[in-house]
C-alpha positions as CSV (number, residue, x, y, z in Angstrom):
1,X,15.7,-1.3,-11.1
2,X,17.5,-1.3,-7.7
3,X,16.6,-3.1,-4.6
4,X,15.4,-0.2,-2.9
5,X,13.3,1.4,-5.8
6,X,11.6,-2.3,-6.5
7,X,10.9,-2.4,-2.7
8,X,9.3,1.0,-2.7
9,X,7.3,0.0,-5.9
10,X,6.1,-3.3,-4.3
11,X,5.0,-1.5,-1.0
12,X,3.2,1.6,-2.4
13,X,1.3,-0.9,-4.8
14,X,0.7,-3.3,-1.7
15,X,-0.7,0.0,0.2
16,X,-2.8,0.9,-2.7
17,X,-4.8,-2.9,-2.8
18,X,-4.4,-2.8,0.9
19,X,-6.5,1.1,1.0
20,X,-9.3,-0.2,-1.7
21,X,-10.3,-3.1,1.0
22,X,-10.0,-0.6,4.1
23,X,-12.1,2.1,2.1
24,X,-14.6,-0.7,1.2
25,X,-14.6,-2.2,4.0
26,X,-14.8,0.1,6.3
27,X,-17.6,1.8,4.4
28,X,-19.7,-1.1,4.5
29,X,-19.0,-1.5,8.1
30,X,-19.4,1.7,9.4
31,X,-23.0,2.2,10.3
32,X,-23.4,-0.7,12.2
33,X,-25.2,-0.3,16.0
34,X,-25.0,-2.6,18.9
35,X,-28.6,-1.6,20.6
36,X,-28.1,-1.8,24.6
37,X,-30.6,-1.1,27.0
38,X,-32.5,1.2,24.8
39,X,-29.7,3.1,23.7
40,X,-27.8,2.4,19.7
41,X,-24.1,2.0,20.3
42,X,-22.6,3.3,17.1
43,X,-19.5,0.7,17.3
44,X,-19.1,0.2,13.3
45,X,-17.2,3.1,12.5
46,X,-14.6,3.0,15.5
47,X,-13.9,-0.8,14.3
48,X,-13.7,0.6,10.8
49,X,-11.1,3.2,12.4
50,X,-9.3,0.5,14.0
51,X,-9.1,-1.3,10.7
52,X,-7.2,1.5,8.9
53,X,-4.8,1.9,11.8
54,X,-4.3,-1.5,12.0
55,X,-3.6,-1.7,8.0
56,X,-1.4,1.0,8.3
57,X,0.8,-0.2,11.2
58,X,1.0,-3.4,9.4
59,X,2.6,-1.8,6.0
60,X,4.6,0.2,8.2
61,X,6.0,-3.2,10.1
62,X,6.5,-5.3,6.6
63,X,8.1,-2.4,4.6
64,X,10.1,-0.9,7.3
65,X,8.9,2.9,5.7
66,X,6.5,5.2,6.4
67,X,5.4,5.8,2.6
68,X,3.2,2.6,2.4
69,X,1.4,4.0,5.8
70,X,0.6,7.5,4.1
71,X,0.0,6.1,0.7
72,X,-2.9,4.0,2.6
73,X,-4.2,7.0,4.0
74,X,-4.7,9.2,1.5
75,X,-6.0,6.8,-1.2
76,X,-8.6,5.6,1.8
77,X,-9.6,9.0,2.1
78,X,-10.3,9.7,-2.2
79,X,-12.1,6.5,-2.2
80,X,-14.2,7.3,0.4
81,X,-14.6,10.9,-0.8
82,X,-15.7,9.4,-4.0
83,X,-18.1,7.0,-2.4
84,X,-19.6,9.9,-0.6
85,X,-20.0,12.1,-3.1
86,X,-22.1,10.0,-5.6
87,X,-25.6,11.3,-6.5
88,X,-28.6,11.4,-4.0
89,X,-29.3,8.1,-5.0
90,X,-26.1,6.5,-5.0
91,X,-24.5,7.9,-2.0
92,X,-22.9,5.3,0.1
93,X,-22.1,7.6,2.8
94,X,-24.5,10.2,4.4
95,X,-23.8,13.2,5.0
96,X,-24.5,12.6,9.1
97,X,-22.7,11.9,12.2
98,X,-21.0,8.6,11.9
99,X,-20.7,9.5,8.2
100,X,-18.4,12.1,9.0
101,X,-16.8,10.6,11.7
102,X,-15.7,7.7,9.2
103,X,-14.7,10.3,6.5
104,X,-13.2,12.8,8.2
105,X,-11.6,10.5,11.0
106,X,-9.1,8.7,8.1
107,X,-7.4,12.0,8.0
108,X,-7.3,11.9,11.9
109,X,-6.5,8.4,12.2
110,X,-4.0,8.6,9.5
111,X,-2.1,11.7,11.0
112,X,-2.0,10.1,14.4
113,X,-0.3,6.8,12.8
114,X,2.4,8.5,11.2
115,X,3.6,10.0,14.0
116,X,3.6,6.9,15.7
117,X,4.9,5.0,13.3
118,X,7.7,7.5,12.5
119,X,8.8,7.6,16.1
120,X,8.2,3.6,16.6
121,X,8.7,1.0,13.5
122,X,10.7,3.0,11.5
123,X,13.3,4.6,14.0
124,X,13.8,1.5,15.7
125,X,14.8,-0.1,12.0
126,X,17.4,2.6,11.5
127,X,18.8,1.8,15.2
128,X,18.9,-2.1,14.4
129,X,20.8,-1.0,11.0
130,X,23.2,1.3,12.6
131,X,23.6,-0.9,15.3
132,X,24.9,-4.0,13.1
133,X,26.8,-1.8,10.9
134,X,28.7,-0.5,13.7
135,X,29.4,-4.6,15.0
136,X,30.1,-5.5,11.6
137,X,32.7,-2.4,11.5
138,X,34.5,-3.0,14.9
139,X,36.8,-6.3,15.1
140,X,36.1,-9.1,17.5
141,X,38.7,-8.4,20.8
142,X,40.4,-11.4,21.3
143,X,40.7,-13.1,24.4
């Protein structure tokens, strides 16, 4: 295998190990309340928001590619899918408010990080690339 193709391998499996514990981890953490003054502050399922964008920016930093980013995604969102549609009994993810908010905000969440990270990590790679192969190219002046 080339370089490139073994890197590609290495960072979609890396974003697939990297999804399971943001799926599971966010699951488990996203019905938690902070109860102030009377009132239950859902804050669980924006720190399990954070979490995936966080994951995702990260694989987007160490693999200098969008792919790991999306890969992350879109396996959070089948594992969560499947979590949530278990039987009655089973379900680890209702079918109400922050439930939704957790399921359907990995699509939003993801979405919103690949445009960032399209515009951020990975253009400013290709910049640093061109820029040093356009110093390499050009002979030192002498003085």
């Amino acid at each position: 295998m080339k370089r490139g193709a073994a890197g590609s391998v290495r960072g979609i499996a890396t974003a697939v190990l990297a999804a399971l514990f943001v799926a599971l981890a966010g699951t488990g953490l996203h019905r938690r309340t902070l109860l102030w003054s009377g009132v239950e502050v859902p804050w669980g399922v924006a720190a399990a928001l954070v979490l995936l964008a966080s994951v995702q920016l990260w694989l987007a930093a160490w693999s200098r590619s969008v792919v790991p980013a999306a890969v992350a995604g879109v396996v959070s969102y089948a594992v969560v899918g499947v979590l949530s549609s278990a039987g009655p009994a089973k379900q680890l993810i209702l079918g109400d408010a922050l439930g939704n908010v957790w399921v359907f905000g990995i699509g939003g969440v993801t979405l919103i990080m690949l445009v960032v990270i399209s515009r951020r990590v990975v253009s400013r790679t290709r910049r640093e690339q061109t820029a040093a192969a356009v110093a390499e190219a050009e002979p030192l002046s002498p003085r």
